[in-house]
Phi, psi and omega in degrees: 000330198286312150003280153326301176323285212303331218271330193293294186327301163324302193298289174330281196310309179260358144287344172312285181316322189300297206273017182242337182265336170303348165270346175261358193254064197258337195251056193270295200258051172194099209263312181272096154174166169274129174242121168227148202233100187279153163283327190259088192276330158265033159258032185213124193305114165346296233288332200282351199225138121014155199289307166301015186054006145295158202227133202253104176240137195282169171242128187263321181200149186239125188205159194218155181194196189124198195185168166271035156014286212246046197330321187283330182285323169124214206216158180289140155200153236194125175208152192209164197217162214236146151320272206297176146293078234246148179271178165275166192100322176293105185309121191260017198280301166343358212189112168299135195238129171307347175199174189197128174245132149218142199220199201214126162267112162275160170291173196055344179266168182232131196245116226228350188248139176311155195022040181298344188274327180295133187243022180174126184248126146245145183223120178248162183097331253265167169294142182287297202303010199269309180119002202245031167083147168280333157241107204262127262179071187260110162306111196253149165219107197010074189102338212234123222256135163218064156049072151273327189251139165302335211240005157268171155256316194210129133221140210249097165308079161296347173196138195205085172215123187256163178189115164330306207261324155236113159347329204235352174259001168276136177197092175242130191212095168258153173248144167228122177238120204267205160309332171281303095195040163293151158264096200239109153300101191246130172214091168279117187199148153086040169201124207292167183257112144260217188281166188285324188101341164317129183246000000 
């Protein structure tokens, strides 16, 4: 009997766990796209969500940029991200971009955490029906969200790493959870940033 317990107890625990990293994991099998997971699926139009009830947009291209403002403060840096596939070299003043990071490197700090630099998350565009604004506009202080938006909660930078030159060296993965408890996943990886061509 105690057996038996122990197996049910054990069982209980890791669908508890499964089902806690499948809320934070939402975008396992869509490594380039936006995921969002409504907490209310029925205020959210059917035809827009996915058989798992997510709402899937793909991301095609990704480019980085930034500049020097301040040689003594440090430098800007910025990356944004597109549906389509844009090669590089592609005028990007053309083409509205689904989500957009931009941070600050200061001189003197040592920067040791993933996206420790970001200081702003936008995700454009959204479905109204979602509940999040058409555009959501979160204020970061450098890597770290301290309840700036009404309508977040958390959002956790797992990885924020770009790269021009290798592929395989890209790897970006924000989790954003707002109050409500939607889930919204941005993930890019194994495909280069490269610069925008912005002066």
């Amino acid at each position: 009997m105690r057996k038996n317990i122990h197996i049910i107890l054990s069982s209980l625990l890791l669908v508890v766990c499964l089902s806690g990293c499948e809320t934070y994991n939402i975008n396992r099998g869509n490594r380039n796209a936006l995921v969002i997971k409504p907490a209310k699926q029925s205020m959210v139009d059917s035809k827009l969500l996915s058989k798992k009830g997510t709402m899937i947009i793909s991301i095609g291209s990704a480019f980085m940029g930034g500049g020097i403002p301040d040689i003594k403060e440090g430098s800007a840096q910025y990356s944004h991200f597109y549906r389509e596939k844009y090669p590089q070299g592609y005028n990007l003043g053309e083409a509205e971009p689904l989500a957009w990071i931009d941070g600050f490197f200061h001189n003197g700090v040592e920067y040791t955490k993933p996206g420790q630099q970001i200081d702003r998350i936008c995700i454009l565009g959204l479905d109204e029906s979602l509940g999040l604004g058409s555009n959501l506009i979160i204020p970061m202080n450098q890597g770290k969200y301290e309840n700036g938006h009404d309508l977040i909660k958390e959002v956790r930078i797992n990885s924020y790493q770009l790269s021009a030159i290798d592929p395989e060296e890209t790897d970006i993965d924000i989790v954003i959870i707002s109050k409500a408890g939607d889930v919204i996943n941005l993930t890019f990886a194994n495909e280069l940033t490269p610069f925008d061509g912005f002066i």
